[in-house]
N, C-alpha and C positions, 0 to 999 in steps of 0.2 A: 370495715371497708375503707373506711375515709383514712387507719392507719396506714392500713398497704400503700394507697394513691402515694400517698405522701412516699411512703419510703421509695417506690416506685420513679416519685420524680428524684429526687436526692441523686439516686444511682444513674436516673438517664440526664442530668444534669453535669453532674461528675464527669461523665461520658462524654459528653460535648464538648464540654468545658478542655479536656487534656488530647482533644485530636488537635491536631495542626493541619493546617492546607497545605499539602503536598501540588509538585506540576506533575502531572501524570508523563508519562515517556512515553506513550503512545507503542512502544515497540511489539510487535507480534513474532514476530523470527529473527535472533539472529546467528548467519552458521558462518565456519571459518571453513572456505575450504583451500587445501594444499597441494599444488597439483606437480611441485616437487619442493626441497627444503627451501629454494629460496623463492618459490612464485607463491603469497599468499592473497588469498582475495577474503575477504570479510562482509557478508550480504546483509543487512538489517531491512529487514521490511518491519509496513506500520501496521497498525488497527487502521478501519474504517474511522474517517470523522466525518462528520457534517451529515452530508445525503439530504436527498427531497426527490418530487419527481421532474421532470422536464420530457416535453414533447417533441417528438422530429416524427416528420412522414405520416401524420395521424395516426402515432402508436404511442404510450407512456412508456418511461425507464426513470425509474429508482438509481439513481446517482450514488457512488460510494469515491471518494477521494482516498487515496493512500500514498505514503510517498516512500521512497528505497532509497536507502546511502551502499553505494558500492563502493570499499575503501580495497585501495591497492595497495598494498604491502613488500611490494616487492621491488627490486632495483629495476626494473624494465616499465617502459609504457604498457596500459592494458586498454585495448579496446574495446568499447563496448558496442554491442548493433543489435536494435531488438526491432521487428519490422511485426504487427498485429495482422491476420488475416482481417478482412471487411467486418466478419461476424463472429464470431463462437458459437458454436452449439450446447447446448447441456444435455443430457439424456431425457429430459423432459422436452417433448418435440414444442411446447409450445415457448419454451424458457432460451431465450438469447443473450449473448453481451455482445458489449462493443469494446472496448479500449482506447481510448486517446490520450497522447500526450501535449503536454501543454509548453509553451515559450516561454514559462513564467519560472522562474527559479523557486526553490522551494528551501527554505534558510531554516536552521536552527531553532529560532527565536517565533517560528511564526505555528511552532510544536503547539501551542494553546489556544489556536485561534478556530473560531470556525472553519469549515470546511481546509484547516489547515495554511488557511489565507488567502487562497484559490479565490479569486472570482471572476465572473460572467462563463459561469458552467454550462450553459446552453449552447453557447457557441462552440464551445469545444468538440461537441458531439457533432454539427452541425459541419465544423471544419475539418473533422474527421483525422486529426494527423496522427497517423498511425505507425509513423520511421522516429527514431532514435538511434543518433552514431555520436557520441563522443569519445577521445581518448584522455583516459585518467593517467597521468602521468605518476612516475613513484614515488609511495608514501603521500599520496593524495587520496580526494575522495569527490565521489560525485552525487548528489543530492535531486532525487527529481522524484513531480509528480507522475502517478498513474491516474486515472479517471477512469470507473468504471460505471457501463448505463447497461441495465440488465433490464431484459422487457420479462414479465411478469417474473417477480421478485420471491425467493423461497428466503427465512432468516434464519441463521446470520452469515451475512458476506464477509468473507476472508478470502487473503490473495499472495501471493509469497514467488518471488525468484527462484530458481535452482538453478543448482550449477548437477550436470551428469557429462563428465568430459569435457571438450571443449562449448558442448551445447546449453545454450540457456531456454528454460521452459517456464512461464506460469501458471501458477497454480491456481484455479478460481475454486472457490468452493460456495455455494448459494446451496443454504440449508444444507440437505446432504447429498447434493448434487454437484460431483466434483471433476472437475476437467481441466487434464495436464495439457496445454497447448505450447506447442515448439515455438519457438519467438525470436529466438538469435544467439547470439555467439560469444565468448568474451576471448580473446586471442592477445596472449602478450608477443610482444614486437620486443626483439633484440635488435 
């Protein structure tokens, strides 16, 4: 017995000893879409980081942070406009989200941080700002949080952009409870 132990550690020694700490890239989706040869748009949505819960209204929500790089590829401006109804529904009558975006820029460098670097998450929910309009100019890109507050919580949350035409829709998925909600538009400007 006391051989094995031994060899046992040797091997998970070994093991430890030849990983290296990688930064994880957080990334969950990313799609190119082409909507002719020269308009390309490039969507990367993230994982979940951080989460906890927060209160509004005398109800809990489970917090998920994510954030999306929408990179313009193309020689024309592209606008972006994604507007959140108030609520979400899931197909579970008693399971909700919210969505809010934040004034807070979401950088690169902030990929390993808690909650993505996000904070005073309470408030966000609380200020509810649910409009996003910026235009990405060409060969740029635009970086922004999502926040997501889902009152009673199914795992795991995942959340992703789509492009279907000129329309943009999110994707929430809570456990296996999944809803495509319409959200806005991305429309290049000649």
């Amino acid at each position: 017995m006391k051989k094995y132990s031994t060899i046992f550690l040797i091997f998970l020694s070994l093991n430890l000893y030849g990983q290296s700490v990688q930064k994880k890239n957080w990334e969950y989706s990313k799609v190119v879409y082409n909507s002719t040869i020269k308009n390309k748009i490039i969507i990367t949505n993230s994982l979940p980081k951080g989460g906890g819960i927060v209160s509004y209204k005398g109800k809990e929500y489970n917090y998920f942070i994510f954030w999306t790089n929408v990179s313009n590829e193309a020689s024309s401006p592209l606008d972006l406009k994604i507007k959140f109804p108030a609520i979400i529904s899931f197909k579970s009558e008693d399971s909700y989200a919210k969505v809010a975006f934040t004034k807070s820029n979401m950088t690169i460098d902030k990929l390993q941080e808690f909650d993505y670097g996000l904070t005073g998450i309470p408030a966000h929910l609380n200020n509810e700002l649910k409009d996003l309009n910026n235009r990405i100019a060409p060969s740029n890109n635009y970086l922004f949080y999502s926040a997501i507050f889902i009152h009673k919580t199914k795992f795991p949350v995942r959340a992703e952009y789509i492009i279907k035409g000129k329309k943009l829709f999110y994707q929430i998925a809570d456990g296996t409870d999944v809803v495509m909600v319409p959200c806005g538009s991305l429309d290049f400007k000649n």
